[in-house]
C-alpha positions, 0 to 999 in steps of 0.5 A, spaced: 500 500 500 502 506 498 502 512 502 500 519 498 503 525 500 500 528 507 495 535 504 496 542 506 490 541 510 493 535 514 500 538 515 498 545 518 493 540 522 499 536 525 503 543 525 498 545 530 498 540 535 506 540 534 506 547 537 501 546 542 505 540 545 512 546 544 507 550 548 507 546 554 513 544 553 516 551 554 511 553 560 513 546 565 521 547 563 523 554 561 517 558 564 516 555 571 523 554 573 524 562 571 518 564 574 519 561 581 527 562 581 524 570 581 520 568 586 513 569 583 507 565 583 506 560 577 500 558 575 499 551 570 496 554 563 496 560 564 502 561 558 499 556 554 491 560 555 494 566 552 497 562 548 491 560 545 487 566 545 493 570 540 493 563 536 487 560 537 487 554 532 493 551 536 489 551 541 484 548 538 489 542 536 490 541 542 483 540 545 483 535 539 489 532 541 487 531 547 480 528 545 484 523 540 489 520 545 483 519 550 478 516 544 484 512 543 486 510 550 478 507 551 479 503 543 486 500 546 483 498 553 476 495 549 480 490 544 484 488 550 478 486 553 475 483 549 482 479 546 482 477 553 475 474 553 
């Protein structure tokens, strides 16, 4: 089976989602080390929820990427169960 070649629409899609996971990446290893050795409160998402407002097709993505890894998490755990029967 041959694989065409993913579409503009599909590569912008997985472009988001890439930024999405940069965001939280950033905020949990570059932020909140920083924000805490100055001493400041840090508060979890609240880079990424301003993030998401300038952008908010990335945050978009990251909603849908979530969804997709729970839809797949409840697929995998249901084949195993019946696998198991």
């Amino acid at each position: 089976m041959t694989l065409k070649p993913l579409t503009a629409a599909q590569k912008k899609a997985i472009y988001h989602v890439a930024l999405a996971l940069v965001v939280a990446d950033m905020e949990e290893n570059v932020i909140k080390p920083m924000t805490l050795k100055e001493g400041k409160p840090f508060i979890k998402g609240e880079f990424s929820k301003i993030y998401f407002k300038k952008v908010p097709q990335v945050g978009q993505a990251e909603r849908a990427f979530k969804n997709a890894v729970a839809q797949a998490q409840r697929d995998i755990a249901a084949s195993l169960k019946h696998k198991g029967s």
